[in-house]
C-alpha positions in Angstrom: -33.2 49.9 -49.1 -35.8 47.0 -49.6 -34.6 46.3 -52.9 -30.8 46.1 -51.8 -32.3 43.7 -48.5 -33.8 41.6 -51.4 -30.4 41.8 -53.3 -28.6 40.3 -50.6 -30.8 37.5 -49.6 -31.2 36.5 -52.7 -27.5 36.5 -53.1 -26.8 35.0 -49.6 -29.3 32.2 -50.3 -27.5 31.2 -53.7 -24.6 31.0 -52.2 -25.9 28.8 -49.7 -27.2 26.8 -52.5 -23.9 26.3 -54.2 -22.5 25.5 -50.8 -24.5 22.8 -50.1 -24.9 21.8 -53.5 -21.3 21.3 -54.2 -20.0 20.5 -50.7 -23.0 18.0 -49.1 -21.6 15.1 -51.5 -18.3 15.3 -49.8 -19.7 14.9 -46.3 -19.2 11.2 -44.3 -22.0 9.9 -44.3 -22.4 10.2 -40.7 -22.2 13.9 -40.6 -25.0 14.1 -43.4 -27.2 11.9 -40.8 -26.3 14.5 -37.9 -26.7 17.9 -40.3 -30.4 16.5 -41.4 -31.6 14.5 -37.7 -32.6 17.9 -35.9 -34.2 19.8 -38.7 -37.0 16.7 -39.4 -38.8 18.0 -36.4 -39.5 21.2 -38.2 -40.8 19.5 -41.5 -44.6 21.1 -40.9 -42.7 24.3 -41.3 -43.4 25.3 -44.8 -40.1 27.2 -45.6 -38.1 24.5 -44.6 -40.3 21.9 -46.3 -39.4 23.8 -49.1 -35.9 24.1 -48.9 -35.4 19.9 -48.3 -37.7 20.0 -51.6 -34.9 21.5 -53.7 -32.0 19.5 -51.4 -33.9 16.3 -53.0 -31.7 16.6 -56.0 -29.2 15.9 -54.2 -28.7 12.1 -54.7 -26.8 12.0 -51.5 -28.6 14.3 -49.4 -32.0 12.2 -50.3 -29.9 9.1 -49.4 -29.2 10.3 -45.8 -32.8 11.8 -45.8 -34.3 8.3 -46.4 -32.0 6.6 -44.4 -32.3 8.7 -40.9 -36.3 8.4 -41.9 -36.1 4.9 -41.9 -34.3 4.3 -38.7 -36.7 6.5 -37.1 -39.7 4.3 -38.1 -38.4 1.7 -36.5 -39.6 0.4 -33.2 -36.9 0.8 -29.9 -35.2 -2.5 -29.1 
């Protein structure tokens, strides 16, 4: 029963992968900003550190990663 548990995460989380993998790129721009915004809160979380790790390779994902960073270093007008 464990080993079937670990079957299907596993599988579950490479299809996640592929999903976001292959479908993130096609995303406006806006909704990449609006996927990403609430999970920066949770950054000291390590799990999810390490799942943004791998997104990295996503040219577009680290795009809207940078760029959602960036506005939220600047000060309120």
């Amino acid at each position: 029963m464990v080993a079937e548990n670990r079957d299907l995460a596993a599988a579950i989380t490479r299809l996640a992968e592929h999903l976001v993998f292959d479908r993130f790129p096609k995303i406006r721009n806006e909704a990449q900003l609006y996927a990403i915004g609430p999970l920066l809160s949770s950054l000291h979380e390590p799990g999810l550190r390490r799942v943004f790790a791998r997104l990295m390779a996503i040219p577009d994902f680290r795009d809207a990663y940078e760029e959602i960073t960036e506005r939220s270093e600047l000060p309120p007008e």
